[in-house]
KEMARMAR-742694 format. One record per residue (C-alpha): residue in one letter; x, y, z. Coordinates in Angstrom, 3 decimals. Example, Ala and Ser with C-alpha at 12.3 -4.5 7.8 and 13.67 -1.06 7.14 Angstrom:
2
REC   rest          x          y          z
REC      A     12.300     -4.500      7.800
REC      S     13.670     -1.060      7.140
END
This chain:
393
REC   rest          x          y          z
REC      X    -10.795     -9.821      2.324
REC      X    -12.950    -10.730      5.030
REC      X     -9.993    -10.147      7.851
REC      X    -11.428     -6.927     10.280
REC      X    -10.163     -7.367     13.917
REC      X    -13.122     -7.625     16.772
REC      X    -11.621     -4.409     17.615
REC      X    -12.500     -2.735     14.940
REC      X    -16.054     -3.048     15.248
REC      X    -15.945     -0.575     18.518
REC      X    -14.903      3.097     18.840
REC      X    -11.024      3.655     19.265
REC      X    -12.293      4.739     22.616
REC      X    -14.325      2.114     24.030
REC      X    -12.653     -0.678     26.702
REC      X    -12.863     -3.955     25.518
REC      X    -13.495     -6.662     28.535
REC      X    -11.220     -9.573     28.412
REC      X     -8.164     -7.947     26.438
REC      X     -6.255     -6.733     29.017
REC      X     -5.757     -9.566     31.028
REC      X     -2.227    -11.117     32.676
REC      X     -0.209    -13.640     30.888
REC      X      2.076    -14.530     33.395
REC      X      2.029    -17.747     35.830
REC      X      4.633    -16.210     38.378
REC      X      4.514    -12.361     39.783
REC      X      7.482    -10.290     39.534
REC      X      8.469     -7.294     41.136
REC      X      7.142     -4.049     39.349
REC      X     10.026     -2.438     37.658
REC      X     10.597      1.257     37.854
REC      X      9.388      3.001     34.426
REC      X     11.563      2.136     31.723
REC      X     13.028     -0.503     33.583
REC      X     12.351     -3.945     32.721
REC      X     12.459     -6.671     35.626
REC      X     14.951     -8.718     36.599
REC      X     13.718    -12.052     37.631
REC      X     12.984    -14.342     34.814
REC      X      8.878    -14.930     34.478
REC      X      7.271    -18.343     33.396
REC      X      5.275    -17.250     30.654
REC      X      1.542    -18.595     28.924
REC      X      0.711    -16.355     26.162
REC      X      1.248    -17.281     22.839
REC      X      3.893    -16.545     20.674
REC      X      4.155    -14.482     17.850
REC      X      6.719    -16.220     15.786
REC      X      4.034    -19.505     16.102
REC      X      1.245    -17.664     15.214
REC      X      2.278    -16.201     11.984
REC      X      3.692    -19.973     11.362
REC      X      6.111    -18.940      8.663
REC      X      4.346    -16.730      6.413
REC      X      7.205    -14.353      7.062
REC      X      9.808    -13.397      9.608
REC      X      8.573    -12.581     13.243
REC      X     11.992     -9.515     14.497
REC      X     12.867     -7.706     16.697
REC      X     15.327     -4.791     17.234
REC      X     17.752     -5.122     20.121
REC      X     21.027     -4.070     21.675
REC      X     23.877     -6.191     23.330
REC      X     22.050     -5.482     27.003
REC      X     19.603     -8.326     26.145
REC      X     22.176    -10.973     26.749
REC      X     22.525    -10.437     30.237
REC      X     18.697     -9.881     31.329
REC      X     17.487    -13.140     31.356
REC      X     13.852    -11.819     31.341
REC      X     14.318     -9.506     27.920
REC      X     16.131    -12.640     26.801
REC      X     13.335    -14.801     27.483
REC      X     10.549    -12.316     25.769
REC      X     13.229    -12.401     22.672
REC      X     13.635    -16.290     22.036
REC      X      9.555    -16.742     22.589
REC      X      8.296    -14.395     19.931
REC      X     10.772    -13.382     17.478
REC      X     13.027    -15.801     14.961
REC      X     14.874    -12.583     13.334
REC      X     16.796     -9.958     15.303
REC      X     18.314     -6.765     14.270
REC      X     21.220     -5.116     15.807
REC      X     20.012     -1.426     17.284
REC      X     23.491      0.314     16.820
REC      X     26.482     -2.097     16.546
REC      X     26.928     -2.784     12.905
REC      X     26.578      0.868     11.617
REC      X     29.614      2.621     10.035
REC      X     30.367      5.088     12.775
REC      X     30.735      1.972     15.056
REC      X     32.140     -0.068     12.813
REC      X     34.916      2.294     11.494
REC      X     34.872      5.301     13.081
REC      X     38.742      6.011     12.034
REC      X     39.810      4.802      8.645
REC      X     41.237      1.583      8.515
REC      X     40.411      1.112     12.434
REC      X     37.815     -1.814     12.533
REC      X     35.582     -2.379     16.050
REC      X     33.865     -5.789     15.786
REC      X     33.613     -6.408     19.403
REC      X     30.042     -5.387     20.018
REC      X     28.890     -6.981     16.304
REC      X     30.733     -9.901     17.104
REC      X     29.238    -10.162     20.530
REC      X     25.438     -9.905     18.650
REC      X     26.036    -12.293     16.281
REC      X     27.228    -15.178     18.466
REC      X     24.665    -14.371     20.843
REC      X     21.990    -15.116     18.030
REC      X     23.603    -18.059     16.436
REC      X     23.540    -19.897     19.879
REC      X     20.283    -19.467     20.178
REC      X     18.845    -20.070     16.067
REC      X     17.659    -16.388     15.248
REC      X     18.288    -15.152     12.048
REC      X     20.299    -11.989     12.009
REC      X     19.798     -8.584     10.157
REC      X     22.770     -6.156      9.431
REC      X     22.168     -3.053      9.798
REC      X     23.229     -0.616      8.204
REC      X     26.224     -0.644      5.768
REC      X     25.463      2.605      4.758
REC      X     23.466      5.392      6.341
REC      X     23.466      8.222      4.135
REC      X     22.943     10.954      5.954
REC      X     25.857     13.348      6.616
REC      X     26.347     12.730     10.779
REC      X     25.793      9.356     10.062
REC      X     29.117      8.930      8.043
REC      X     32.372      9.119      8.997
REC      X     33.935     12.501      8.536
REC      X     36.801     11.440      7.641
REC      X     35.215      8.964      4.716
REC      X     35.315     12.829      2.286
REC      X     38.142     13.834      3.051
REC      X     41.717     13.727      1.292
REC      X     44.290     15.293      4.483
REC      X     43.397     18.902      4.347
REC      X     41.320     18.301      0.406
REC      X     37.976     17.207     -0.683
REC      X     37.792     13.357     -1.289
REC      X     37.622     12.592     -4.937
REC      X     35.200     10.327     -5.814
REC      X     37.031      7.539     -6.700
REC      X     38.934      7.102     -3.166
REC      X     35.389      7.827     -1.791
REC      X     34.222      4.414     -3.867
REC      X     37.475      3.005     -3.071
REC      X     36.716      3.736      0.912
REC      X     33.677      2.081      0.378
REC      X     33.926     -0.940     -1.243
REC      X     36.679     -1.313      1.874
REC      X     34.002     -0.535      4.391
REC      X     31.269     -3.006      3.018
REC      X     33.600     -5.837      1.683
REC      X     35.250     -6.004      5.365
REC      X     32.065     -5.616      7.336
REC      X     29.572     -7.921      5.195
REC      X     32.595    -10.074      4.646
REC      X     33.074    -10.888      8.538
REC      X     30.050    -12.161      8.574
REC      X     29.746    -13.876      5.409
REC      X     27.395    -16.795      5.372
REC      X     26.017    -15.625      8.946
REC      X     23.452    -12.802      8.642
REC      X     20.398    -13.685      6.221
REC      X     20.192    -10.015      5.570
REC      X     21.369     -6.851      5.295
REC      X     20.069     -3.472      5.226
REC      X     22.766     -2.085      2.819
REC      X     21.925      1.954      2.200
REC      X     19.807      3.794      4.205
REC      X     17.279      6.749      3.740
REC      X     18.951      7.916      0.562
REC      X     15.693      9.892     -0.580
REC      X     15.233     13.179     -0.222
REC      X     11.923     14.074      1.891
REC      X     10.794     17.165     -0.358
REC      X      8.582     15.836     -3.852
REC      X     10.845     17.926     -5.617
REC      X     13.923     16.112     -5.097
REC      X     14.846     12.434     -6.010
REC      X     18.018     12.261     -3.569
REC      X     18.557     13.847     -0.352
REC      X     21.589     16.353     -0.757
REC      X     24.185     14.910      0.933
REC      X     28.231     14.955     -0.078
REC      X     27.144     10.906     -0.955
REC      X     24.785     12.644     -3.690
REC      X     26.963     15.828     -4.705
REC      X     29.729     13.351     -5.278
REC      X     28.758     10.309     -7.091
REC      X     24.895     10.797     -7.134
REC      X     23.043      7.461     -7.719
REC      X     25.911      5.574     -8.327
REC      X     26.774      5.142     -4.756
REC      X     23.488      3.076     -3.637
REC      X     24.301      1.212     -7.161
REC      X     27.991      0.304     -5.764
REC      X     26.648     -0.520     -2.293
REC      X     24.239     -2.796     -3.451
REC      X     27.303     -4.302     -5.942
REC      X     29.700     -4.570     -3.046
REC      X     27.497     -6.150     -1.056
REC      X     26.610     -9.073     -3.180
REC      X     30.081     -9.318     -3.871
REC      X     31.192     -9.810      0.051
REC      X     27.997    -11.686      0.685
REC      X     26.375    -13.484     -2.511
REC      X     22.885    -15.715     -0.259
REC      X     22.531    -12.494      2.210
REC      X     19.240    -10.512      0.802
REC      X     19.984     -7.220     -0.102
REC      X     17.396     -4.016      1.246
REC      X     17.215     -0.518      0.789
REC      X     15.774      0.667      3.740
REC      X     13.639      3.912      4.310
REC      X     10.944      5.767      5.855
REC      X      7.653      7.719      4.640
REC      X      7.815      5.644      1.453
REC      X      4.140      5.612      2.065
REC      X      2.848      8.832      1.023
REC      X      2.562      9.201     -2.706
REC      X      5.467     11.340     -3.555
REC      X      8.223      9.184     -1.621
REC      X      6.584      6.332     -3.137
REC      X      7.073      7.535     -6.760
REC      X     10.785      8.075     -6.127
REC      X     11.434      4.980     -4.427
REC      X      9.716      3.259     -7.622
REC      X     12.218      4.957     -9.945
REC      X     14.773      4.346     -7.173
REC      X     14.391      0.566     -7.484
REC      X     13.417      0.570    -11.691
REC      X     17.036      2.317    -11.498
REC      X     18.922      0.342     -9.772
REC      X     17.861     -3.259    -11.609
REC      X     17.962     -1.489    -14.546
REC      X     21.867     -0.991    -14.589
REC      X     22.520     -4.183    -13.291
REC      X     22.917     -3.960     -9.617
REC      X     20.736     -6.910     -6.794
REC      X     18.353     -4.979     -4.437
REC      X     16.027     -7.898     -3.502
REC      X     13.785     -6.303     -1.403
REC      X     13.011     -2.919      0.269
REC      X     12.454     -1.621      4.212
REC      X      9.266      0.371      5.337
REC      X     10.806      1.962      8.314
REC      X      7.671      2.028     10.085
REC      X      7.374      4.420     12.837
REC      X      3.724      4.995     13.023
REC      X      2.006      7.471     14.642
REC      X     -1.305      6.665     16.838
REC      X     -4.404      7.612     14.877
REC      X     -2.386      8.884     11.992
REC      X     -1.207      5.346     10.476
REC      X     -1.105      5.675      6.249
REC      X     -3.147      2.419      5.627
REC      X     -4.285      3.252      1.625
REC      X     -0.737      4.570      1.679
REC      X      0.930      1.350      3.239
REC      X     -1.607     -0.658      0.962
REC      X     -0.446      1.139     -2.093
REC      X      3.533      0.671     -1.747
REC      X      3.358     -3.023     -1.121
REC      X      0.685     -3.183     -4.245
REC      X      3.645     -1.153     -6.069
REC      X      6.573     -3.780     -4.995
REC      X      4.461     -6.335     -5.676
REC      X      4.662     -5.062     -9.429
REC      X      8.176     -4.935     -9.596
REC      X      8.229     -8.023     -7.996
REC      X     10.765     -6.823     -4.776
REC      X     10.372     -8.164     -1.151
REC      X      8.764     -6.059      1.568
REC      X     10.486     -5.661      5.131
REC      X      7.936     -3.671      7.729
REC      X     11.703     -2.745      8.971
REC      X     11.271     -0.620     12.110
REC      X      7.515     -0.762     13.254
REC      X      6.471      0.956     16.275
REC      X      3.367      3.243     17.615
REC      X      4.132      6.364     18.917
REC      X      1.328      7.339     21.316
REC      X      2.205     10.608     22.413
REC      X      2.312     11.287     18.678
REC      X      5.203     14.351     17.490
REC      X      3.847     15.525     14.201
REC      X      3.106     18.848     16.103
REC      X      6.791     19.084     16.994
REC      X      7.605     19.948     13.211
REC      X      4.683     22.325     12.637
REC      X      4.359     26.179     12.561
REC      X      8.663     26.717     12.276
REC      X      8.650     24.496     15.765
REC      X      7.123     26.861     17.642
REC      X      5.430     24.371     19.633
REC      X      8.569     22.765     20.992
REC      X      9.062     24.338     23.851
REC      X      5.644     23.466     25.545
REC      X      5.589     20.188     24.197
REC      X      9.145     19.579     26.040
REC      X      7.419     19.559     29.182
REC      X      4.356     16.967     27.700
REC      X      4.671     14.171     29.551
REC      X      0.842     12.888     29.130
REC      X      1.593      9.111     30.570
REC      X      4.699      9.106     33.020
REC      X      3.156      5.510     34.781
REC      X      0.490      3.840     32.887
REC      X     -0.380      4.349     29.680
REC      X     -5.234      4.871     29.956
REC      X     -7.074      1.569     28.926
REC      X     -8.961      3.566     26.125
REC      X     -5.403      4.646     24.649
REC      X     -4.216      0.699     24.782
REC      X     -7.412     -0.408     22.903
REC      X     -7.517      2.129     20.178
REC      X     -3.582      1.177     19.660
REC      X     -4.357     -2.367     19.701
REC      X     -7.703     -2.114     16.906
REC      X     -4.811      0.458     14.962
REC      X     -1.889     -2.926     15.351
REC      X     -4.976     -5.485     13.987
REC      X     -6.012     -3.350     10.954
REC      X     -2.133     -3.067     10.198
REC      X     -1.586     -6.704     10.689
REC      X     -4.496     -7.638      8.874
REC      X     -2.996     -5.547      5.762
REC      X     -0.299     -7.706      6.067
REC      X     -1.352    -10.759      5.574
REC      X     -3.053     -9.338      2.452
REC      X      0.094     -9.100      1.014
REC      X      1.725    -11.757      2.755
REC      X      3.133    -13.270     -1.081
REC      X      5.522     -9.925     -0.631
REC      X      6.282     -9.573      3.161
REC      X      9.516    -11.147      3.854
REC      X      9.684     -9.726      7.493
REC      X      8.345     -7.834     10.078
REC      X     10.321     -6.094     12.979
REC      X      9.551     -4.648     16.045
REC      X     12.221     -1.547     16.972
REC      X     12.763     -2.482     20.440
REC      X     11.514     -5.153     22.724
REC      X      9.678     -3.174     25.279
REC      X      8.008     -0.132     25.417
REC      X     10.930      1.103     27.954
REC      X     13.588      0.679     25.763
REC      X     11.906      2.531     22.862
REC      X     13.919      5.339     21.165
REC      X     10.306      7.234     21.147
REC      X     11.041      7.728     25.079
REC      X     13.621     10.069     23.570
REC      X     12.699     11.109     20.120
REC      X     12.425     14.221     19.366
REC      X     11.789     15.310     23.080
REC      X     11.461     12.950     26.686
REC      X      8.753     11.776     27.230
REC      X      7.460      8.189     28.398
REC      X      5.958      6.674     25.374
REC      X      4.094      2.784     24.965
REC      X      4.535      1.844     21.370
REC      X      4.994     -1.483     20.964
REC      X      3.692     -5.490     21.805
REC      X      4.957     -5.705     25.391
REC      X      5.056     -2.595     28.359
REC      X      7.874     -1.736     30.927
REC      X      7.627     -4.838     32.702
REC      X      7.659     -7.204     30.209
REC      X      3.675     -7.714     29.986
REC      X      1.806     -7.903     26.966
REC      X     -0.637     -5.668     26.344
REC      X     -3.750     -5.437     24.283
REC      X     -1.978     -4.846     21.610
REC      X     -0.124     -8.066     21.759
REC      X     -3.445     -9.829     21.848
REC      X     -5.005     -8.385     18.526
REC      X     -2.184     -9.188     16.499
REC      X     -2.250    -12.485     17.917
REC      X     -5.612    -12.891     17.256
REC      X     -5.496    -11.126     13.758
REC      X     -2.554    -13.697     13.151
REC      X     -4.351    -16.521     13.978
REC      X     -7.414    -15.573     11.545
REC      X     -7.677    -17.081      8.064
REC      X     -7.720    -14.648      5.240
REC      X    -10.609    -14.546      2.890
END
């Protein structure tokens, strides 16, 4: 492949001239940090869902809020043809007491995108980590749950949910980060595994068909990158088909790190579904810039200094934006390798002020993604334009 970005060709450190230019034809009035502005801007650049002219699916991660700011709404119906509900779908929204469905929010979402022709993803039927489900999903009145009112709870759950919007969403992310982290273990140990081990991702994935039979079906995840995640989502989905139940394509929740981004890895789990013949999502994709690997290492006995590491509170250095935007063309560029198994790629947030890394795992003002606080584009935005609109060879 003859793809490399013109970035690529300098240090990660080096300013490019030209790249970090304005797009817009009107000014607006600089928002405060994390603040987009309010005033709708006539924009120029080009747009993203145009320049990757249908190879896959241009998203985008939002919440309800983008309804009423005409700007974020603008930047949304430009670039992206596929949105993704940030919170309002999940099952501790959704149902948070048994029996006791909330579909105002969802509801809200999904005739907000239908007005306006963007495809919608669900997300998430099922998230299966422990705070993530219900409390009351495992429990019998004062006794454990057996596991045939737990199934029974959840074929409930998904049938109602995916059945609302039957015919309406073109996908769903139906079970989420079931895998355990360590190599040693296939399935993170959850009530969910003690219970009914694999056969709850095989029932979610039956359900779900069942309520909605043209919606595509993904098991979504992080990390599935590094070799011994990767082997265990391979037996995950060889599993799976192999007693009968539709997972058509999985999620690479991909929350990448600046300077630290798994390329062989990435390279090697869409070679893998490409064998098996399953659809790729790049589900969650972001940069982090003030990278928190660190946070984790040594017990966490870093934490408490890096709580008060706040490295770019207004501006985000030149140098930094370059070397992210060379990192976002080598990534793009991979895609398009494989772009016979990438069904979609989504951005996890619009802007780089509504970012969950602003938050995650300690405050701090981050810039990970295509556009900044006030709506601009940034270099970033421009490479994977450019690496878009650059044939493959």
């Amino acid at each position: 492949m003859k793809r490399v970005h013109s970035l690529m060709r300098v240090t990660f450190f080096l300013a490019l001239p030209g790249m970090m230019h304005s797009h817009l034809m009107a000014e607006e009035t600089p928002a405060s940090p994390g603040v987009a502005p309010q005033t709708e801007i006539v924009r120029t650049e080009k747009s993203l869902k145009e320049a990757v002219a249908k190879r896959f699916k241009m998203g985008v991660s939002v919440n309800n809020g983008v309804m009423t700011h005409p700007a974020e709404a603008a930047v949304l119906l430009r670039h992206f043809d596929t949105v993704t509900p940030e919170n309002c779908m999940k099952m501790n929204v959704t149902q948070p007491t048994e029996g006791v469905f909330r579909f105002e929010e969802a509801d809200a979402f999904v005739s907000y995108a239908q007005k306006n022709n963007l495809e919608i993803v669900g997300h998430t039927l099922l998230w299966a980590r422990p705070e993530n489900t219900p409390e009351w999903f495992f429990k019998d009145g004062d006794a454990p749950a057996s596991a045939e009112l737990v199934l029974k709870r959840l074929e409930t759950h998904i049938s109602t949910v995916a059945g609302r919007y039957k015919g309406k969403l073109a996908m769903w992310d139906v079970v989420n980060e079931a895998l355990a982290d360590s190599d040693e273990e296939y399935l993170r140990d959850t009530e969910w595994t003690r219970l009914l081990g694999e056969e709850y991702i095989i029932k979610s994935f039956e359900y779900a068909r069942k309520a909605d039979p043209d919606a595509l079906l993904i098991y979504n995840d992080y990390r599935c990158d590094r070799p011994g995640k990767l082997k265990k989502l391979i037996r995950l989905v060889q599993s799976i088909r192999a007693k009968g139940a539709p997972i058509d394509a999985i999620g690479l929740q991909a929350h990448y790190e600046y300077g630290m981004i798994p390329f062989e890895g990435i390279e090697a789990t869409l070679q893998a579904m490409r064998e098996l013949k399953v659809k790729v999502v790049f589900s969650e994709l972001d940069m982090d810039v003030v990278t928190r690997q660190r946070w984790y290492e040594d017990d966490g006995k870093h934490q408490e200094e890096l709580s008060k590491f706040d490295p770019y509170p207004s501006e985000c250095p030149p140098e930094v934006l370059e070397s992210q935007a060379a990192q976002y063309a080598r990534l793009f560029a991979l895609i398009l390798k494989y772009e016979d198994v990438v069904e979609r790629v989504t951005f996890w947030n619009l802007h780089d002020g509504q970012s969950w890394l602003n938050d995650w795992p300690w405050k701090r003002h981050n810039h990970p993604l295509l556009f900044d606080r006030n709506l601009r584009p940034k270099p970033a935005f421009d490479a994977v334009i450019e690496t878009l609109e650059t044939p493959v060879q």
